[in-house]
N, C-alpha and C positions, 0 to 999 in steps of 0.2 A: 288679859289686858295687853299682855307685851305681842301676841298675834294679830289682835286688832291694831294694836302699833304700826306695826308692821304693813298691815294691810294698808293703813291710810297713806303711811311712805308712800308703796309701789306706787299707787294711784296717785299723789301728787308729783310723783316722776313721771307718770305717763303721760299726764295734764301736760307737764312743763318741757317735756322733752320729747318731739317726735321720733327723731333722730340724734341722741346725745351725741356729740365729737367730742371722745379722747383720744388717750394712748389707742384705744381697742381698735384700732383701723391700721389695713393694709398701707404700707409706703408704695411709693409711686414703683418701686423696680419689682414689688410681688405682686402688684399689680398688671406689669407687663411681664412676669413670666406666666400669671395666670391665663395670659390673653393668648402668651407663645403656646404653652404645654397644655394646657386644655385642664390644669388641676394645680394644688400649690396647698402643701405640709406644713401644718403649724405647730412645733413642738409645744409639749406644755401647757395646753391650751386650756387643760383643765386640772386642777390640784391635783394630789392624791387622794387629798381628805373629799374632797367633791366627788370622784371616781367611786373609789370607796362607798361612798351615801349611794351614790346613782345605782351601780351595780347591785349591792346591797339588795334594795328595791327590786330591780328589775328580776332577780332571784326570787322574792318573796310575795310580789303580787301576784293576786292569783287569775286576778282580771288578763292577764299577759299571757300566761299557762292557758286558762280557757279560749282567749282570744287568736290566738298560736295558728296561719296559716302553715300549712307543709308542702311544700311544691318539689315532686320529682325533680331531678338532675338525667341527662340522657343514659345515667349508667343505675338508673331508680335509688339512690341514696334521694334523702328526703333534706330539702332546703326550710328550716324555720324563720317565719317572722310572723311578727304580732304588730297590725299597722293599723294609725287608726289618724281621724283626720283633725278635728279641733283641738288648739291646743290650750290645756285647761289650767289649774290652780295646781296641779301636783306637782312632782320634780321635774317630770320631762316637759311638762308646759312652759317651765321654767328655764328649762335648758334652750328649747329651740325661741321664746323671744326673749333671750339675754341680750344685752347690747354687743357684748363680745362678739355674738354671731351674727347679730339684724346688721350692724355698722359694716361689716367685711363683707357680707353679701349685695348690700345695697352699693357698693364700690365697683364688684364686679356684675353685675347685672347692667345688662344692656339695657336702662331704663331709668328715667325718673322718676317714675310714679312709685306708692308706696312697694316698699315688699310685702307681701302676704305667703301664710302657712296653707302648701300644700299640702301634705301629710308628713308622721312621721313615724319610723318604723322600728322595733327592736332585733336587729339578727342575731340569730341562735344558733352559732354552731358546736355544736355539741362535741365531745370527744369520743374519735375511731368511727363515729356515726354520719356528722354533718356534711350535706351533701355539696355537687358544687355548685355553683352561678353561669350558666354559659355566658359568653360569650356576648355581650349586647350592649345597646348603649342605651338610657334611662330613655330619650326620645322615643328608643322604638318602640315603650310600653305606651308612654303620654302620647305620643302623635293617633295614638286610638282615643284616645279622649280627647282630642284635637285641640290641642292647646296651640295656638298661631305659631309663636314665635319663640325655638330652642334655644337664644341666647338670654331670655327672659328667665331660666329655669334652671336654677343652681342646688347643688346638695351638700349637705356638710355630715361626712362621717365622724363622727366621736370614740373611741377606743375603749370598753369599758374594761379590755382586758388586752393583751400582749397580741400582735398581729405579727406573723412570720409565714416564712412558704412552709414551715414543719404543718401549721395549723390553719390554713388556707388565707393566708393574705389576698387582698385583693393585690388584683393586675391589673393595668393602665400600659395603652397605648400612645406613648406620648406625640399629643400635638392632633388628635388624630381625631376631634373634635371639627377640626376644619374639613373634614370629607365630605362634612354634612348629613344629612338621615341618613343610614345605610339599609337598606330593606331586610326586613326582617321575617324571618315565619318561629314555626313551635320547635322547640328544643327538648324532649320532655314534653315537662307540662309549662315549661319554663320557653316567654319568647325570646327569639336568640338570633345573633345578626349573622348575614350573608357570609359564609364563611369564605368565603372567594375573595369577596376584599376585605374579610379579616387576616387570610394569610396573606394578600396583596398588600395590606399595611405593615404586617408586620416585616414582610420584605424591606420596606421603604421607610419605619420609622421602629424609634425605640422601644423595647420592652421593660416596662419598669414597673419590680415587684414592691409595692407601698408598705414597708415592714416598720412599725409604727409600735409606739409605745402605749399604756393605760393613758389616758389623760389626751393623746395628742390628736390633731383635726385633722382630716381630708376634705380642701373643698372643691368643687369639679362640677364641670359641665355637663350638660344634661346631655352631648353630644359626643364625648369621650367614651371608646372602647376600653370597654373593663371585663371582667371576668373572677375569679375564686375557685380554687380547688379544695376537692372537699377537707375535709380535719380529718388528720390519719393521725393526729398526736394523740396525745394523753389529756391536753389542755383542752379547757371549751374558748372559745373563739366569741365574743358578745361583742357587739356596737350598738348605734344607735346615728340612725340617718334621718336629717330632718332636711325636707325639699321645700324651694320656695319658689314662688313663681311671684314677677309684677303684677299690679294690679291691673294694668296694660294689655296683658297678656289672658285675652278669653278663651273658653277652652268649652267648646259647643257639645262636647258629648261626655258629662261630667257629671255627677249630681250631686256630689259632697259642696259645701259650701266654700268653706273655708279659705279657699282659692281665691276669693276676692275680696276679703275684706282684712284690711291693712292689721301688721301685728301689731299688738299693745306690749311696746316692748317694757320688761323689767329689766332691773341692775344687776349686774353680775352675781350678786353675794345674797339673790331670790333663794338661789340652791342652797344654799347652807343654812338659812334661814329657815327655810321653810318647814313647816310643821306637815306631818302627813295625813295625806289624803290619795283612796284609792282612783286606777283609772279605772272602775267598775263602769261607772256613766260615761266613758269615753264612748264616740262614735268608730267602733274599729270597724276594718273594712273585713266582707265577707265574701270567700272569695266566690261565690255566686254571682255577684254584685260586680267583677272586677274588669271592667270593657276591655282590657290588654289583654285578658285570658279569654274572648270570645273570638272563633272565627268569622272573619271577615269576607275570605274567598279570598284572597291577591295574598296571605302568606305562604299558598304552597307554588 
């Protein structure tokens, strides 16, 4: 009874709330550092105890394990993640349309129209194993599935565990979003951007290592240089990255759906709430399936 409670809540906050406004939104000045630096840290952003359940899970499902793509690094260490694109009843359906996240993306997004869930992903860096991330910026994967418009296309990293350069934090190029596309070809198995104006940028702008706690956010532009080195700690390295793109924003060589229709956002305290259920029936993506890992001809 107290689930089915439960249940009818979400759904008369979904009714009544498109977009809730509270506390959970960017102020106008994190809002123009996000526009300066091309990313913007949010400590905290998720309990301990919520951390805890989430990772928990992400350990324990087996749908994640099975699902589990492995992409070479150019030194053949093996990159994990497990991606998949609807997002459902379980804990991470719950994570990426929380208000805390919908409210802050839909701030920064070049757009008015709804935000909707592109996919979202679990990374698995493993420990003394996990390989690294070249060098690239999310655009140069999406601009193969030709989504218009990269100021439409935000992503929010979540911490399920401690992130430091011992255990491959990610890297950010600050600011470095405004160069726009940068052309890309294969890294590995992994696509990876022009390395010419990646050492060009990093001549010209910051390097900043995002060493972040359990709990805490990275959100960032689809068009920001980043990168990962692999895990040589002892620690595993986990997150959880959920991409969102406008409804605005079409995207002509695509075939998941999810990308266009607006999120059914729930209330913060869905996670702690919620009663479990596997992502077995999730739509993960397979990487046969994955138009940013086919060649084109124009990345070499």
């Amino acid at each position: 009874m107290d689930g089915f409670r439960y249940t009818i809540n979400i759904i008369i906050f979904i009714t009544q709330n498109k977009y809730p406004m509270n506390n959970n939104i960017f102020t106008q000045a994190q809002i123009d550092q996000y526009n300066k630096d091309g990313y913007i840290i949010v400590k905290n952003f998720f309990s301990k105890d919520e951390v805890a359940k989430m990772y928990g899970i992400a350990v324990q499902d087996d749908a994640m394990a099975k699902n589990a793509l492995d992409l070479n690094d150019q030194s053949g260490k093996k990159t994990k993640l497990s991606l998949w694109f609807t997002p459902g009843n379980d804990i991470f359906g719950y994570l990426s349309r929380s208000e805390r996240i919908i409210n802050r993306v839909a701030q920064v997004m070049d757009s008015n129209a709804p935000v909707c869930h592109f996919h979202s992903k679990l990374m698995q860096k493993e420990p003394k194993v996990g390989g690294a991330w070249e060098w690239h910026q999310d655009y140069g994967y999406w601009y193969k599935n030709q989504f218009m418009f990269p100021d439409q296309l935000v992503s929010v990293m979540v911490a399920l565990t401690p992130a430091n350069k011992q255990n491959g934090c990610i890297q950010v190029i600050k600011g470095s979003h405004k160069l726009g596309r940068v052309n890309h070809g294969f890294a590995g198995e992994q696509v990876g951007a022009d390395m010419t104006m990646v050492e060009n940028a990093l001549k010209t702008m910051e390097l900043v290592y995002v060493e972040i706690e359990a709990g805490d956010a990275l959100f960032f532009h689809s068009n920001i240089l980043h990168r990962s080195e692999a895990n040589l700690s002892d620690h595993p390295r986990w997150s959880i990255i959920s991409c969102y793109s406008a409804q605005s924003n079409l995207a002509y060589n695509e075939t998941s759906t999810s990308w266009r229709e607006p999120i059914q956002v729930v209330p913060d305290e869905a996670i702690m709430n919620w009663e479990y259920e596997s992502l077995g029936n999730a739509d993960f993506l397979k990487k046969e399936n994955d138009p940013a890992l086919k060649e084109t001809g124009w990345e070499k």
